[in-house]
N, C-alpha and C positions, 0 to 999 in steps of 0.2 A: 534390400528387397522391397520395402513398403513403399521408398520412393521411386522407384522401378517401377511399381505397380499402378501407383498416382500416376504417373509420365503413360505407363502407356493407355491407362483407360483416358487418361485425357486428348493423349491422341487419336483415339479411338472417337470419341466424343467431338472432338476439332475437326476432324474428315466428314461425321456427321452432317454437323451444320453448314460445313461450307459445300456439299454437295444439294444439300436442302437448299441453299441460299441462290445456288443456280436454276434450282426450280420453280423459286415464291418469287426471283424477285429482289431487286437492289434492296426494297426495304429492312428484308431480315437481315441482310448481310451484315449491317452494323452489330443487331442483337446478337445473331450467331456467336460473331467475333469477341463479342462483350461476355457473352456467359464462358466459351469456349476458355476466355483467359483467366477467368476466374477458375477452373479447372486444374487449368496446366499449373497455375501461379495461385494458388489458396494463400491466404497469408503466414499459415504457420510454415509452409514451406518456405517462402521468401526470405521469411527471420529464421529463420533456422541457417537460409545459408549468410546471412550477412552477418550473424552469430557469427561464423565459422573461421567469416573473414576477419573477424577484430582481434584485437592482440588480450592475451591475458590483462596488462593493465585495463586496457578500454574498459572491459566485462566488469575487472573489479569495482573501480568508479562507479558503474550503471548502477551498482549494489548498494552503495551508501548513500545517503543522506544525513544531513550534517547541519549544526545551527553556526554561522556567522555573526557575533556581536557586531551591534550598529546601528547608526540611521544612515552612515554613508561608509561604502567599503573602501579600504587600502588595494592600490594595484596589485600589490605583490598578492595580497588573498585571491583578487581576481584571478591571477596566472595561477596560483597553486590549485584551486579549481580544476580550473582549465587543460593542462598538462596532464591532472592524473583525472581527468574526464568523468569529474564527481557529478550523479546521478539526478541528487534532489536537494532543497535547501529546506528548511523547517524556520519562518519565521517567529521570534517571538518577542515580548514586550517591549525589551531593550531595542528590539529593529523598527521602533514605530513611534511617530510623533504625531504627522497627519496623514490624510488619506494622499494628497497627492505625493509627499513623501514615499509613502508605500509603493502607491505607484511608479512612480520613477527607479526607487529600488529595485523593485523585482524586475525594472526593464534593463537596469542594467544589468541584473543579472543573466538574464539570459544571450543578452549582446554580449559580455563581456567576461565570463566564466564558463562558454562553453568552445571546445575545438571545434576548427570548421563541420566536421563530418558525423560531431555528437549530436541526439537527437536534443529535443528540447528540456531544460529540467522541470522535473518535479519542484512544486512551488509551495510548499504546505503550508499548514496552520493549525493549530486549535481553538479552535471559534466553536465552543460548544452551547455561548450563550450562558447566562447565567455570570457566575465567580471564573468559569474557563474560557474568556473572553479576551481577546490581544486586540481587538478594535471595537473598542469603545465609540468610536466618532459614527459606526452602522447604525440603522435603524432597529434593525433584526436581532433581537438581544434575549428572546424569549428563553427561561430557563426550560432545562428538557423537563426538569419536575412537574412545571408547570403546563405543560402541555396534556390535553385532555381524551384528545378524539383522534383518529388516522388521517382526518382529515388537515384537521390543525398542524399536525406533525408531515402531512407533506406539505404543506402552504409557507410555514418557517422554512422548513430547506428550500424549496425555491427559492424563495423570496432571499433567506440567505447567501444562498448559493450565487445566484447572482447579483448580488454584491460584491461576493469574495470574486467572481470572473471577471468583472469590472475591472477590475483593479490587479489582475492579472495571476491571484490565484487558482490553480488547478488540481489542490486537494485539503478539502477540512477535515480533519479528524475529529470526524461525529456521523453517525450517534455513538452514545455511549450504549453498551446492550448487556451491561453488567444487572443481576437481579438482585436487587437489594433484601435482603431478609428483614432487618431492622431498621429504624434511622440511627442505631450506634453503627451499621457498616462504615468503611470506608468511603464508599462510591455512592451513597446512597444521597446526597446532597447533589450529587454532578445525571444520575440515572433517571429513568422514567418512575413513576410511582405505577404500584398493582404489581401482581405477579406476570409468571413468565407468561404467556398467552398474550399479555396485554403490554409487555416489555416487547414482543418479536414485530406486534400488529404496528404498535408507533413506529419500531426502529424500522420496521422493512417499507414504511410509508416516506419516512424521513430518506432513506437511500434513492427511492423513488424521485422524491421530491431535490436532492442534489442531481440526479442521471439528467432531470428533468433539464433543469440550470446548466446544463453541459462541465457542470467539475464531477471530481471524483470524492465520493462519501468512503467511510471507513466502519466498519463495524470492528467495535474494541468494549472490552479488552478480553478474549479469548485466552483459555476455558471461562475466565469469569469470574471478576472479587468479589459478590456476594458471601455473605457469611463470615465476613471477616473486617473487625475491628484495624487491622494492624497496617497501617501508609504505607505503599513498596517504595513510597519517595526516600524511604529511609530504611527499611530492614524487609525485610523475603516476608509475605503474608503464606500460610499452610493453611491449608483447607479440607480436611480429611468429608468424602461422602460419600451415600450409598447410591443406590442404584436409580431409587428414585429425585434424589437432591442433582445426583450428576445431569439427569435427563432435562430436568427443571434450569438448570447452569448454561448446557448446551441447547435448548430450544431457540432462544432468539438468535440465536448465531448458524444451527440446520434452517432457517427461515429465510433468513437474510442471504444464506449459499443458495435457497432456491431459487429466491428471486435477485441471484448472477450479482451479488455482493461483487464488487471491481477489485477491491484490498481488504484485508482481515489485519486487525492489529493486536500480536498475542503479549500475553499479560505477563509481568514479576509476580505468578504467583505458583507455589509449590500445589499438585496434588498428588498427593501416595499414590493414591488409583491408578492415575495414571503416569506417577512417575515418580517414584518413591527419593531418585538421588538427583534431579533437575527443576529449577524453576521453566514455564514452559516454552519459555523466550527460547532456553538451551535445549530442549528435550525433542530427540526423535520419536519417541510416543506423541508428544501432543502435534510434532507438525503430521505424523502418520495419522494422527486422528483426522483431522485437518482434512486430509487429500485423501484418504479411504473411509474412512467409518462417515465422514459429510461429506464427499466427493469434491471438495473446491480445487477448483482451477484457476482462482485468479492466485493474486499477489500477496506473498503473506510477508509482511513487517512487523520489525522489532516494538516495541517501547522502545524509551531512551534507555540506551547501556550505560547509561553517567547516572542511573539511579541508585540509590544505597541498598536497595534488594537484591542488585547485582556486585556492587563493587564492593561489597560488605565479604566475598568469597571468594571475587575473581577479579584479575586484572583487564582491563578494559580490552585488551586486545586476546588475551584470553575468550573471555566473552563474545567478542566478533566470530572468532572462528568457528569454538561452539555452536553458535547460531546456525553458523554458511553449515555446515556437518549435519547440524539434525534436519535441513530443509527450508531453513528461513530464503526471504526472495534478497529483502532488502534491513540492513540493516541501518538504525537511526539512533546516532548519539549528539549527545550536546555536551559538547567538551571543548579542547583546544584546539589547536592547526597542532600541535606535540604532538599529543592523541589520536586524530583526526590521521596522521601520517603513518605509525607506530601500528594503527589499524591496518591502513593499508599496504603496509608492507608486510606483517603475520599474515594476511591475507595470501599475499602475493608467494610468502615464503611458503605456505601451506600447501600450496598448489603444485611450488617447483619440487616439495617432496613427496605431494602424493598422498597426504593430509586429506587432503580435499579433493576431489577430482573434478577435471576440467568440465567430463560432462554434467557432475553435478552443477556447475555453475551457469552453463548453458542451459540448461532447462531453467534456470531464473532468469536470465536475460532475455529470453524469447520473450516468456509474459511480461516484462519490464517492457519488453517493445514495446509488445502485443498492445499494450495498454496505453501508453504514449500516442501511439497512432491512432488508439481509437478519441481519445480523450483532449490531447493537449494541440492546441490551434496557436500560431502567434500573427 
């Protein structure tokens, strides 16, 4: 019925202009026809149907993102890519030697890991500056600690940002929007210094200053490790809070949703509040929070599921499903091509029984487009 509705105001709106266009003059006729097919053809319409047209694998692929060990890839990795039409690649330390290195990798990855008809991958990184740093040989190495002013913090992501495009990156995972309580937190070495007011101002300048650069920024790690000693590199951080500590957790991340955040990256951390039996990776409350109580519409990703706050409870492919179920968009492990496979067939399996449902997984792939299109250039 809604696309019923689209179709016929747009033809409604198509007759319009081209009888105006008989009236003004060859000139409007171009415009006419130009706004008119934005009407008929909006983009979420478009993706929705080429959504419709892909196979169950296709979809699942679009969903993962995965780390590759290396400075140069074996063929047979490239086709196993390729085949089950994996999404996004996650560089890290092990993938980098020099920058032209870098560069010529990520080109072949996208020459030579994607099927004809697959859009372009996701190319990421953690380039947060500072100790969270995979390219060294950049100029732009500013820790976010040490960043002072909004302005400061949007001039590093430029400036980073394109660096990281250069060289054929099109998503760093930063800023961090975690608010640190103490310097005994976990994240409180990798985060902005000041409270949350002054953690939302840097991070939502820092996204700015990536959009600026044409990649994609990430606000992480949602709900938020503040207040918590304990690594999710290694065991589940719990974080019990009230009403006003929750408000303080979530501010730089309703901030960053205002100003059209592109990816959210939710965190290994438990909160009763909001979800007494799941870390928030796995929890339907926190992706509900996410997409109702802060209204986001972009793209929401995992942390890595190979982290010990997850695998400490669940098996990795356990975990993926999890994810796809409570609402995650894309899920991101660093593991093996075993793993990496074992994922995507729970995935696959989940679907054929119903687990999961297809349209849940279509409403991530639209945005997976959505965002591809807007974002990624080769």
């Amino acid at each position: 019925m809604k696309l019923f509705l689209v179709a016929a105001i747009a033809g409604f709106i198509s007759f319009v202009f081209i009888v105006m266009s008989h009236r003004v003059g060859r000139e409007f006729d171009a415009t006419a026809l130009v706004t008119a097919s934005l009407f008929i053809n909006p983009p979420h319409v478009r993706l929705e149907k080429r959504v419709a047209a892909m196979s169950v694998e296709e979809k699942i692929g679009q969903m993962m993102m995965v780390a590759i060990p290396g400075t140069v890839i074996a063929s047979t990795t490239y086709a196993w890519l390729e085949t089950h039409h994996i999404g996004g690649v996650i560089l890290l330390g092990n993938n980098v030697s020099t920058q032209v290195q870098v560069s010529r990798l990520i080109s072949d990855f996208q020459h030579n890991a994607r099927a004809p008809n697959d859009p372009l991958l996701f190319i990421a990184v953690d380039q947060e500056g500072g100790r969270v740093s995979r390219f060294l040989f950049l100029g732009e190495l500013t820790k976010q600690q040490d960043i002072k002013n909004a302005d400061q913090a949007f001039t590093v992501a430029r400036t980073r940002g394109r660096e990281l495009k250069k060289m054929g990156i099109n998503i760093n995972f930063s800023p961090v929007l975690d608010v640190a309580s103490s310097s005994q937190d976990f994240i409180s070495s990798r985060t902005f210094k000041g409270d949350a007011m002054e953690v939302s101002s840097l991070g939502v300048a820092m996204l700015k200053g990536y959009r600026e650069a044409g990649i994609i920024g990430i606000a992480k790690h949602f709900p938020g490790h503040g207040s918590t000693s304990v690594d999710s590199h290694k065991k589940l951080p719990m974080v019990n809070r009230n009403a006003q500590d929750s408000e303080s957790a979530l501010l730089p991340f309703r901030k960053a949703i205002e100003e059209n955040a592109p990816m959210v990256m939710v965190g290994h951390i438990k909160v009763p509040q909001i979800d007494p039996d799941y870390p928030a990776t796995l929890s339907p409350s926190a992706i509900d929070m996410l997409r109702d109580a802060l209204n986001y519409r972009g793209v929401i990703i995992t942390d890595d599921l190979g982290m010990g706050a997850i695998t400490v409870s669940y098996t990795i492919s356990e975990a993926a499903v999890r994810s796809i179920q409570a609402g995650v968009d894309i899920v991101l492990v660093v593991r093996n091509m075993v793993d990496y496979n074992n994922i995507y067939e729970a995935l696959r399996d989940g679907i054929r029984r119903g687990d999961i449902s297809e349209d849940r997984i279509n409403q991530s792939v639209v945005r997976i487009l959505f965002l591809k299109e807007k974002f990624l250039t080769w």
